[in-house]
C-alpha positions as CSV (number, residue, x, y, z in Angstrom):
1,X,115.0,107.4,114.2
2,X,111.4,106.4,112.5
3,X,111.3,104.2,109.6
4,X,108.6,104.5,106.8
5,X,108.8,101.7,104.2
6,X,106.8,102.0,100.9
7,X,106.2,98.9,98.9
8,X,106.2,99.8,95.1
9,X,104.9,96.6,93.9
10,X,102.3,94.1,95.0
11,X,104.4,91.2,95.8
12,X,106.8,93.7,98.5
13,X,103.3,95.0,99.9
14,X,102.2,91.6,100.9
15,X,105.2,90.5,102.4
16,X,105.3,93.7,104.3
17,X,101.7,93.2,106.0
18,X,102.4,89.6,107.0
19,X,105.8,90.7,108.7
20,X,103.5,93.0,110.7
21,X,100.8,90.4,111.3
22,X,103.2,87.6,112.2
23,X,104.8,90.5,114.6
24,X,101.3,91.1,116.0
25,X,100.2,87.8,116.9
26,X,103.6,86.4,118.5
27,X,103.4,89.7,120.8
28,X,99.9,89.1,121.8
29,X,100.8,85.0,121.9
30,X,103.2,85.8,124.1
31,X,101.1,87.6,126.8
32,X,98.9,86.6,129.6
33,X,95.8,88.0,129.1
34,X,92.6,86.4,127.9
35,X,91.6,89.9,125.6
36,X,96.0,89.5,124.4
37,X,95.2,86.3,122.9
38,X,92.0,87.2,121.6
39,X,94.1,89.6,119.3
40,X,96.5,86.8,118.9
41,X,94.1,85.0,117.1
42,X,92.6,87.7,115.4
43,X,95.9,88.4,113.7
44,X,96.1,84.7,113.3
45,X,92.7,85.1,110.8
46,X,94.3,88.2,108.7
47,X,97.4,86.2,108.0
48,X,95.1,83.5,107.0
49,X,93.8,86.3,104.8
50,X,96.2,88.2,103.3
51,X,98.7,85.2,102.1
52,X,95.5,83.0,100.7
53,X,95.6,86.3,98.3
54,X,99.4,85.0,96.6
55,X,101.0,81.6,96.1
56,X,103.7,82.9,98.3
57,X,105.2,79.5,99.3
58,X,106.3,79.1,95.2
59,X,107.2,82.9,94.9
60,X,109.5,83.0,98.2
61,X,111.1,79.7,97.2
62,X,111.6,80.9,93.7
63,X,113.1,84.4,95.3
64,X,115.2,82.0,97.9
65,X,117.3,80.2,95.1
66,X,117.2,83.5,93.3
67,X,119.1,85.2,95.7
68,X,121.3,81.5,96.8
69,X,122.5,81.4,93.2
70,X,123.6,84.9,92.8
71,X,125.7,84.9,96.3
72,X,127.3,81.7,95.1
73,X,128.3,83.3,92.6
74,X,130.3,85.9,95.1
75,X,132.5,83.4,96.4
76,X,136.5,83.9,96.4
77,X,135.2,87.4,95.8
78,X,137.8,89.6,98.0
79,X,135.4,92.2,98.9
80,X,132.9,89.4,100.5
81,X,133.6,87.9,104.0
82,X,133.5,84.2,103.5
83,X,132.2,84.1,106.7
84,X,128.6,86.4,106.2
85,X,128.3,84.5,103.0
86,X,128.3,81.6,104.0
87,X,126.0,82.6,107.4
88,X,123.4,84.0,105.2
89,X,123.5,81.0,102.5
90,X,123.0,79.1,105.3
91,X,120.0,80.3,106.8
92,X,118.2,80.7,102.8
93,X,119.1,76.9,102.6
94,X,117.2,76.1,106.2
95,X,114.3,78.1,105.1
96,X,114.0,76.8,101.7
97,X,113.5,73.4,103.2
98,X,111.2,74.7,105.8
99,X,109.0,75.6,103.0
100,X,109.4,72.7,100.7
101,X,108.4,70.7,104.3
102,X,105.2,72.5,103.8
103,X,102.5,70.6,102.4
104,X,99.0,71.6,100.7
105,X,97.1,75.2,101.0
106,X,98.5,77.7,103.3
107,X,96.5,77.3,106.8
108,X,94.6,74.1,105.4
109,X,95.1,73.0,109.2
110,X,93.4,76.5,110.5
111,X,90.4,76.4,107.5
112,X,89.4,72.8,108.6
113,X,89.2,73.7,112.4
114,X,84.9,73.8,112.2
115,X,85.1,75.5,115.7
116,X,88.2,78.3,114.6
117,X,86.2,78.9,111.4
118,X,83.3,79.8,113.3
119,X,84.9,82.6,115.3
120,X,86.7,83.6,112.4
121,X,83.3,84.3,110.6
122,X,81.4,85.9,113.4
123,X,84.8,88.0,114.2
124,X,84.5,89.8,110.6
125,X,80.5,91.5,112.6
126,X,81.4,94.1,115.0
127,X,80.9,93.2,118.3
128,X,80.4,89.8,117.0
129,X,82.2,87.8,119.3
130,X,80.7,88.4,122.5
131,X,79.7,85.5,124.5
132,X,75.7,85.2,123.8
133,X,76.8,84.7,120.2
134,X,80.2,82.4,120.9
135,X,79.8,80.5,124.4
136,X,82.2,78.1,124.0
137,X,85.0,80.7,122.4
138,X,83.6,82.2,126.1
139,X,84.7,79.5,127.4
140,X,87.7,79.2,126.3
141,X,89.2,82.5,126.8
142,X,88.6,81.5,130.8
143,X,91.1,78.6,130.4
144,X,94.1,78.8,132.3
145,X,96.9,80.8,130.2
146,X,99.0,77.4,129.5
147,X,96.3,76.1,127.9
148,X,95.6,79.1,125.6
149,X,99.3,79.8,124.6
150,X,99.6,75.9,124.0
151,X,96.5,76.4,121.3
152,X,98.0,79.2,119.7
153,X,101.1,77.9,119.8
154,X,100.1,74.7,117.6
155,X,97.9,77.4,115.1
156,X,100.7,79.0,114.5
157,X,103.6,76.3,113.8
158,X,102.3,75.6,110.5
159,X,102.5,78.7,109.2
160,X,105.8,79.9,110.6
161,X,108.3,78.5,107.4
162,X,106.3,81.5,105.2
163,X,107.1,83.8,108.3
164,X,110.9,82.4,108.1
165,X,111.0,82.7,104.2
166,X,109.3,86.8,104.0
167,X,112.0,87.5,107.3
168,X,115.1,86.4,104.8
169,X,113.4,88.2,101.3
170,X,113.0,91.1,103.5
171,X,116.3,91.3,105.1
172,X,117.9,90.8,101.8
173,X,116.0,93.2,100.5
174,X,116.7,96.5,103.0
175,X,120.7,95.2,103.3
176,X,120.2,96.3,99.6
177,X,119.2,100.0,100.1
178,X,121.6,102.4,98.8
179,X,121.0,105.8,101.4
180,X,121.0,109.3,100.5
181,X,121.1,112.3,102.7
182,X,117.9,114.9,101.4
183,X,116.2,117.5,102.3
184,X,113.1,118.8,101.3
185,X,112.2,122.1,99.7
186,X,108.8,123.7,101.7
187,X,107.9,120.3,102.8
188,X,108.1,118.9,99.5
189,X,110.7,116.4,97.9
190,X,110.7,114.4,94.1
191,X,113.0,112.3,92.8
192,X,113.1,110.8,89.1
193,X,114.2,107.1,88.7
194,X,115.3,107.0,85.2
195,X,114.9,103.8,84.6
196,X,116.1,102.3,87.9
197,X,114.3,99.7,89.4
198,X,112.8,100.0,92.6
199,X,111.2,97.9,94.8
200,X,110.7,99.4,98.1
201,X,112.1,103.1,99.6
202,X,112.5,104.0,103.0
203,X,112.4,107.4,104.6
204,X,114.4,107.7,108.0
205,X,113.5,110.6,110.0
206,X,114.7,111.8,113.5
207,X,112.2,111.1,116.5
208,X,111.7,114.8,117.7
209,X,110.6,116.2,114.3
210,X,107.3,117.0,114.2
211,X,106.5,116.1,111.2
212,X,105.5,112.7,108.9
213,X,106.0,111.9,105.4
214,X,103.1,110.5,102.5
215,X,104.9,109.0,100.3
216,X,103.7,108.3,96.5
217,X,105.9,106.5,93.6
218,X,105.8,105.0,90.5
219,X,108.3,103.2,88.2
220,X,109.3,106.7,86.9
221,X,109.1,108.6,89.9
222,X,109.3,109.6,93.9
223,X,106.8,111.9,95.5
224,X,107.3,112.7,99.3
225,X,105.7,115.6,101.2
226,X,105.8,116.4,104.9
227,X,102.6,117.1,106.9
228,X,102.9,118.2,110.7
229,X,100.4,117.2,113.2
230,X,98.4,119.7,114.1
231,X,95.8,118.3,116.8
232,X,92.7,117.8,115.8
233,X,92.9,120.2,112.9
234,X,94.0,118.6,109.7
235,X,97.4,117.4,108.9
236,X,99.3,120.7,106.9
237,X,102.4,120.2,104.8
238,X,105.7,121.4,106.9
239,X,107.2,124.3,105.2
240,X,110.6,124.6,106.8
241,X,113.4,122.4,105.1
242,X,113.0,118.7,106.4
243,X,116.5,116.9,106.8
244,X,116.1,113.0,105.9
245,X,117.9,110.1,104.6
246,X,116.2,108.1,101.3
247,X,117.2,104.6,100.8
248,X,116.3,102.5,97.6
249,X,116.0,98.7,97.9
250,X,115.5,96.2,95.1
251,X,116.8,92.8,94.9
């Protein structure tokens, strides 16, 4: 099965790019190459990026005892296992202390590194980074692997209590989905919300369909059409009957 998510507010859409940047650069960290870490680091400088946009330390700890008051609230419930309750209140109270353990601007370590700064600036020029116009970044990437994953390794450890918090708000937030069977109608599919509040919606299709899904919603409203793949023509709305399951999340 593929997975499309679709962030309806700003706040779900940002937590939602980090989780793939944070993804990005602990794959590359993790790799041998000289040209893997160099996209280590690059996703290293769009994290720096996208969460300097958003307080998100205050807003995920806000959203942590949020969602720790309302499962306390579930206890002696007989429809709850004691056990997941207290496994997942658990884990929100280790990550809300990871983040209070966080002290001043997000990646103040990474923006007073002269020497990271520098690649980060010359990074944002295509082609910018070759070695004529960063020798010693040059340099580095011919250090022995250790000694590069060690680096990225202590970039990285700063930041990871905002990777820990978005992983829990996230995971709350998809166990939340109610699903829906659909199908579309000639590659087309709406839905009206009346009044529900929605957060996020996700579209799960099966692998061998041929087809994708552009999504478009709104407060009031869900929009999906279906587009094949069509080589190098452009993409054309399917217009058999596409089978699919909708799931709306909101915490």
């Amino acid at each position: 099965m593929i997975i499309y998510e679709h962030p309806l507010n700003e706040r779900i859409r940002t937590l939602l790019r980090l989780e793939d940047l944070f993804a990005k650069a602990a794959h590359y960290r993790g790799k041998n190459d000289a040209l893997d870490h160099h996209a280590a680091l690059l996703s290293l400088f769009e994290i720096l990026e996208v969460a300097g946009r958003a307080d998100l330390k205050s807003d995920l700890i806000q959203e942590l005892e949020r969602q720790k008051n309302m499962l306390e609230g579930l206890r002696h419930n007989p429809a709850i296992s004691e056990a997941a309750l207290d496994e997942i209140l658990a884990t929100i109270r280790k990550t809300h202390e990871s983040l209070h353990s966080i002290s001043g601007k997000f990646g103040q370590h990474l923006r007073e590194n002269e020497w990271l700064m520098g690649i980060k600036q010359r990074a944002c020029i295509p082609g910018g980074v070759c070695e004529f116009d960063l020798p010693s970044y040059h340099y580095w990437l011919h250090l022995d692997k250790a000694t590069r994953q060690k680096n990225l390794a202590e970039w990285i450890a700063p930041l990871l209590p905002i990777n820990d918090g978005l992983a829990v708000v996230l995971r709350m937030l998809r166990d939340s989905g109610k699903l829906s069977h659909q199908r579309t109608q000639q590659g087309a599919f709406q839905q009206m919300l009346s009044g529900r509040v929605v957060q996020m919606l996700r579209v799960v299709l099966e692998e061998n369909l041929p087809c994708f899904p552009e999504i478009s919603a709104n407060k009031y409203a869900i929009n999906i059409r279906f587009n094949t793949v069509g080589g190098i023509d452009r993409a054309k709305i399917c217009d058999e009957g596409i089978p699919f399951d909708l799931i709306l999340c909101s915490l």
